[in-house]
C-alpha positions in Angstrom: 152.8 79.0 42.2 156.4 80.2 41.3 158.0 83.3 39.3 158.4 80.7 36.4 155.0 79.7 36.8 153.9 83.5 36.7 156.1 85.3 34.2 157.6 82.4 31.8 155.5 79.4 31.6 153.1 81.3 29.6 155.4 82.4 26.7 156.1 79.2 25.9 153.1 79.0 23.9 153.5 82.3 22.8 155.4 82.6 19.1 158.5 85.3 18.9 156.7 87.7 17.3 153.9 88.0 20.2 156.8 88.1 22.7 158.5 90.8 20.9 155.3 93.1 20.0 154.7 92.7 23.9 157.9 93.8 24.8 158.3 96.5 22.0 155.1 97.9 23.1 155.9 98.2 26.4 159.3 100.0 26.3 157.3 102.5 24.5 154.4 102.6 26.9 157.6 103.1 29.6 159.3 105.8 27.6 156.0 107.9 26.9 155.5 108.1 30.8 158.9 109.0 31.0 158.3 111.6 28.4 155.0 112.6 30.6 156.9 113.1 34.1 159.0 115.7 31.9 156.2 117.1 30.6 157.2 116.7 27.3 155.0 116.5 24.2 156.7 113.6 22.2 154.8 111.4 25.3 152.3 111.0 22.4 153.6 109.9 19.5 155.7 107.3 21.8 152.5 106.3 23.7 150.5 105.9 19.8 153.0 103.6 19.2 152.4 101.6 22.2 148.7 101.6 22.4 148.1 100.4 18.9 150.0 97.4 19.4 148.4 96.7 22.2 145.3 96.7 20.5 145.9 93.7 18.9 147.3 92.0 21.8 144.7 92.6 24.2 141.9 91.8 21.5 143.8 88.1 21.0 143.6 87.6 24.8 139.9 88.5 25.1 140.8 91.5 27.4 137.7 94.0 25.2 138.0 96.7 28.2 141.8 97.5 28.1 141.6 97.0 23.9 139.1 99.8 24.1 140.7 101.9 26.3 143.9 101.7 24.1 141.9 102.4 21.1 140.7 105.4 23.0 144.0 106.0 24.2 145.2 106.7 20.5 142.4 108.7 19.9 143.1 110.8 23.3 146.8 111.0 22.0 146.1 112.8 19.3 143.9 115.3 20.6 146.3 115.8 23.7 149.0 116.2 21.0 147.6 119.0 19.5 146.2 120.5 22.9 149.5 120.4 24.6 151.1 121.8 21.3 148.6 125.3 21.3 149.9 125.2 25.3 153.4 125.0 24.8 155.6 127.8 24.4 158.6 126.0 23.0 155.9 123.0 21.1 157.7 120.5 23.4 156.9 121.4 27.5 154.0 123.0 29.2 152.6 124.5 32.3 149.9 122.2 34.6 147.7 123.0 37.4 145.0 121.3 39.3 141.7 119.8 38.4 138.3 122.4 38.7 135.5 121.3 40.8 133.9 121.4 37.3 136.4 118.7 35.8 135.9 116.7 38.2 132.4 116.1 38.0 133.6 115.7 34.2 135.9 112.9 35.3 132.7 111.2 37.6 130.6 111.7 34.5 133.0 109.6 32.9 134.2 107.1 34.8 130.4 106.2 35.4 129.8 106.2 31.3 132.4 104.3 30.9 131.5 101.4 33.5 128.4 101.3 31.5 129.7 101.1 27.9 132.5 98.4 28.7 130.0 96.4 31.1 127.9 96.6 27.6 130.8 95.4 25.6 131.1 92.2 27.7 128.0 91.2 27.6 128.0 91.3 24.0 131.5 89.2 23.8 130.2 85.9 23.4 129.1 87.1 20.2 132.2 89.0 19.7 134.4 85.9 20.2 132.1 84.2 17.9 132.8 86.0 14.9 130.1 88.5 14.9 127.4 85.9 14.6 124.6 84.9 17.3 124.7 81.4 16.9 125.0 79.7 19.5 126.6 82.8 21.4 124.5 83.3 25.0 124.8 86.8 25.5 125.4 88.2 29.5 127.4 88.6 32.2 128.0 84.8 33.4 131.3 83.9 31.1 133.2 87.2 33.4 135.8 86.2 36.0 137.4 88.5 38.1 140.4 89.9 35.4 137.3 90.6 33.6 135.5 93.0 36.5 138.9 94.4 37.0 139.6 94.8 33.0 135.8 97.2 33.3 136.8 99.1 36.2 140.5 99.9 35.0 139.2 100.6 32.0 137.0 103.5 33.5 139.8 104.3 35.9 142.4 104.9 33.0 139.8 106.5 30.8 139.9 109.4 33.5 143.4 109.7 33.6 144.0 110.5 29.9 141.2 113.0 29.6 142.8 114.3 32.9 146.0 114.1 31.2 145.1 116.3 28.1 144.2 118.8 30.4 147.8 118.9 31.8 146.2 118.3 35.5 147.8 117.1 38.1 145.4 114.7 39.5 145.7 112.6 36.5 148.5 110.6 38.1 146.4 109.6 40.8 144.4 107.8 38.4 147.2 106.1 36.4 148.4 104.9 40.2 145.2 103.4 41.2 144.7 102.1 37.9 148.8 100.2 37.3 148.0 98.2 41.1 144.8 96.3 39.8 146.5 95.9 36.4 149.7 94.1 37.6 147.7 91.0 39.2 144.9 90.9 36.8 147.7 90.9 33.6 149.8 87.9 35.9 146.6 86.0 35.8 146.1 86.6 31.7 149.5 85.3 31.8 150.9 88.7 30.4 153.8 88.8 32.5 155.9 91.8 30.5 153.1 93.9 30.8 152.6 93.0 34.4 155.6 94.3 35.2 155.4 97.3 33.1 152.5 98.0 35.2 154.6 97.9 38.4 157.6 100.3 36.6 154.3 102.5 35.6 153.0 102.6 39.4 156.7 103.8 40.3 156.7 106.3 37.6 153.4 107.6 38.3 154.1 108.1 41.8 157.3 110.2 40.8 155.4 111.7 37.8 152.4 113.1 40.2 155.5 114.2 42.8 157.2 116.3 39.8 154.4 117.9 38.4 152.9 119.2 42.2 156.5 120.4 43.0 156.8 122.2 39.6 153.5 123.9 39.7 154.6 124.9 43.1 157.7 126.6 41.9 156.0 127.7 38.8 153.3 130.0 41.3 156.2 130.6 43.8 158.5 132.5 41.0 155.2 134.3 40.2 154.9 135.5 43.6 
């Protein structure tokens, strides 16, 4: 299989306007973690934007674990919003530091729940994709492929990483990096290629976003010193 087979083939069942919601949303979702390696709050209304049109993206391509997490994502958004506002001296930066060994059993917490609720959600999709009705939808866990396994555990993955992120600690970027290398195959194989290789430009950004926030929590505890 060739690039054209991978990244254009697809669109050409796609209609403009699906081409350019995908693409509109993910120069936002690029600008917001641009806007998150600075540390600067207008990540979120930049990343709202994003996230809601990728709700009705990934809910047309079946994808129910990344249109939840984007639902929760706009959700998260706002309450990171208004967290990192009552944190920010100048209501545009703020300070981070590291995880507590009581957030991170937070973060296990979740990323277990999470597993849970999405591998719940697929099992109900048949009935989902049916319109809400049970006739003749088989509910269970047989209709999943592999983007769909990967969809659950990314899903948990990322759902860490924003709560992480609200907190303004610097493990979150671990999270989003582990999370963007599953994403760019699994979106290639749901024939998404924008957002598969907004996924690799997020993996690159996350890696300079977690190097930037632990070298300016050094110097911010340095200058203290």
């Amino acid at each position: 299989m060739n690039l054209y087979d991978l990244f254009i083939k697809p669109y050409e069942v796609y209609t403009n306007v699906q081409i350019f919601l995908e693409a509109l949303a993910a120069a936002f979702g690029m600008l917001s973690v641009f806007l998150t390696i600075k540390k600067n709050i207008w990540l979120y209304p930049t990343g709202i934007i994003s996230t809601l049109i990728y709700v009705y993206i990934l809910f047309n391509f079946g994808l129910l674990g990344d249109c939840m997490i984007n639902v929760y994502y706009t959700i998260m958004s706002v309450y990171g919003w208004i967290l990192w506002n009552k944190n920010s001296e100048d209501h545009i930066h703020v300070d981070v530091t590291y995880a507590t060994r009581e957030e991170w059993v937070y973060s296990f917490l979740l990323f277990i729940l999470s597993i849970i609720l999405v591998t719940i959600v697929y099992y109900y999709k048949p009935y989902i994709d049916n319109q809400f009705s049970m006739d003749g939808a088989n509910l269970g866990l047989d209709h999943l492929d592999w983007a769909n396994w990967l969809d659950v555990l990314t899903t948990s993955t990322f759902l860490v990483g924003m709560w992480l992120m609200a907190k303004r600690r610097i493990e979150n970027w671990i999270f989003w990096i582990i999370g963007d290398l599953i994403c760019i195959p699994m979106f290639i194989y749901k024939g998404l290629g924008i957002t598969s290789v907004q996924y690799l430009v997020f993996t690159i950004m996350a890696i300079m976003g977690y190097v930037s926030w632990k070298k300016s929590f050094k110097e911010k505890n340095t200058t203290k010193s």
